[in-house]
C-alpha angles and dihedrals in degrees: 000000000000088000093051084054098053094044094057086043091057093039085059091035096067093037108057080047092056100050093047109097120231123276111253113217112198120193118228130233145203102255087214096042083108104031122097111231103261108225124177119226125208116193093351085301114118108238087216094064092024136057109199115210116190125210138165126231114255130184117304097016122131144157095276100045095044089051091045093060086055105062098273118129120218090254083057092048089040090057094041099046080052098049092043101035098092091049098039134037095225098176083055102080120120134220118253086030116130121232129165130225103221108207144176115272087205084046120021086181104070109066117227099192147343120220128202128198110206093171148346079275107079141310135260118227126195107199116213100181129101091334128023097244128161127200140157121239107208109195119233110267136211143226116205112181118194136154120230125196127169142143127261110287107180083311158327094291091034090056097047092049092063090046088056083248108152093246088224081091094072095064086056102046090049083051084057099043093032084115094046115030127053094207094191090068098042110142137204090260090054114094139170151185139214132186114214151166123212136193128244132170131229072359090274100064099082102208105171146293107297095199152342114239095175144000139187136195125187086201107185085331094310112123116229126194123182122176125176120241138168105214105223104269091026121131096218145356129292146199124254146164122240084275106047103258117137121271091204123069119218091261138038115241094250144346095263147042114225113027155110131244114229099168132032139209108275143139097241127025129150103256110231105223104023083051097227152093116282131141115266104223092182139065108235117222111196117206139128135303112272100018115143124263120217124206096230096221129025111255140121120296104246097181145010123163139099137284134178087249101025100048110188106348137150125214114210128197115213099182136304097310104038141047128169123201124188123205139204102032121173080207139008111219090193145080126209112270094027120139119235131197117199125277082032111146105231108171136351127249127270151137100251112143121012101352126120091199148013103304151141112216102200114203121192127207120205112179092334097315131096119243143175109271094192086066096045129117087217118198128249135235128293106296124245100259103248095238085064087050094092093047092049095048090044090055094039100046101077093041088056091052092052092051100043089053092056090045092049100044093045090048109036081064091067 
């Protein structure tokens, strides 16, 4: 009977062995046995050797003094401002400006590095390590190009502003439609586009329009183009129409640029301080002391001086047609001989001479006699040559078409 026992024990034995499955061993290993240490840098300094603290100057902080109060004796500024000087302008730094101080973990003591931020542009950096070395770091940039158009809202700046346009571009396109477009009567029906890149760094940080390619103006139902172009042996751009003619007249409107006219060209007015009837041969421009006057067209100062009637004035020669004079200056900004460009101040407003308040009187030559400026047909600018005419259509007609598609697409929904 025991051996029948043992028999069935054994039997059961082998069998339950047989049916277990075999024991899997896995060898463990280190989870970070394949991946590279991971170290931040600041600054091309590695944040695992380095500890970067960041300041801002304040008065009467300057190179010496910041390196003083970190462990560096006058002998040891006097070496580094010598060696970096020619690399970077170290009396130029300004104060509110941030800079970092760049240390030793192991030794917070000995300073690495100090870095200056001149600008949003990039930052200086003055290296104290093994060798004294200085170098500036210039952040990437980027060129975003888009295409606004929009209808008057109150007006130009106004309008840009709703459409998240930098309004500093209203000042530019006025500049460009000065001859054409009178921008304090802009009305709702009124519209415009402009096509513009801007400049961004490390392609977040928004800096500014870097230039217009093309603009357009439905001014009271009257179509404007104006596209930039720089003629071949000309020393900068310029603004023309589809066709290449000239944006810009000849002469500017008026004198100044905010006014209001209180007396106008005529053959017989009552004069206001000799108290009788006498031509006028000006346009009077009234505006604060102290505004700035603008020559109209560019030319060569002929006079400046003073007269009983006249008070301060300058007299300007445009060319062999036209001259320009300016009266009752508080100062005159210009010498004889000078050449002047157009938009140039040359003198500020006054009352000098026979004047009873703040004014300019604006007097207009045409071959030898005075006329009235506000009844000319005045010319333009100089003309494109014809033979520059292809190249500039070339350049403009795809710029047309952009901004004509834009135009077309934001007003057909309307």
């Amino acid at each position: 009977m025991k051996r029948i026992i043992c028999g069935f024990l054994l039997l059961a034995s082998l069998y339950s062995c047989k049916d277990k499955p075999e024991e899997v061993i896995i060898e463990e290993k280190d989870a970070t046995e394949n991946i590279d240490e991971v170290v931040a840098e600041l600054y091309g300094f590695s944040l695992k050797d380095y500890e970067v603290v960041d300041d801002t100057l304040k008065s009467g902080d300057n190179l010496g003094k910041i390196f003083g109060e970190n462990h560096l004796d006058a002998t040891q500024v006097y070496n580094i401002v010598t060696r970096v000087k020619d690399s970077i302008n170290v009396r130029g730094m300004r104060i509110g400006q941030p800079y970092s101080l760049v240390k030793y973990k192991d030794n917070p003591d000995k300073l690495a590095a100090f870095i200056y931020h001149p600008n949003i542009s990039g930052y200086q950096v003055i290296d104290l390590r093994d060798s004294i070395t200085a170098y500036t770091i210039t952040y990437p940039v980027t060129i975003k190009r888009r295409t606004i158009a929009s209808k008057i809202d109150g007006s130009l700046s106004n309008s840009l502003h709703n459409e998240g346009v930098d309004q500093s571009l209203a000042t530019r396109m006025s500049q460009i439609f000065a001859w054409s477009i009178d921008f304090f009567k802009l009305q709702p029906e009124d519209r415009f586009a402009v096509t513009i890149e801007e400049k961004y760094i490390n392609d977040t940080v928004y800096v500014g329009i870097s230039k217009i390619d093309a603009a357009y103006f439905n001014y009271r139902g009257k179509d404007l183009y104006s596209f930039p172009y720089q003629r071949p042996g000309a020393k900068g751009i310029d603004y023309y129409d589809e066709e290449g003619r000239p944006m810009k007249s000849m002469f500017l409107k008026a004198p100044l640029k905010f006014f209001r006219i209180t007396s106008r060209y005529t053959k017989k007015r009552f004069h206001p301080v000799q108290k009788r009837w006498k031509a006028h041969n000006g346009t009077d421009y009234a505006a604060p002391s102290g505004t700035p006057i603008m020559s109209t067209a560019s030319g060569v100062v002929e006079r400046a001086g003073y007269t009983a009637g006249n008070g301060n004035y300058v007299k300007v020669r445009h060319n062999g047609t036209y001259s320009t004079q300016y009266l009752h200056m508080s100062k005159i900004l210009v010498k004889v001989g000078q050449y002047v460009d157009q938009g140039q101040t040359i003198g500020l407003v006054g009352s000098t001479g026979l004047a009873t308040g703040p004014h300019v009187c604006y007097r207009f030559w045409k071959n030898g006699v005075q006329v009235d400026p506000l009844s000319q047909i005045l010319p333009t600018s100089s003309p494109m040559d014809k033979k520059d005419i292809p190249a500039f259509k070339e350049h403009v007609v795809p710029l047309k078409q952009e901004l004509d598609k834009v135009i077309l697409t934001k007003f057909s929904q309307e």
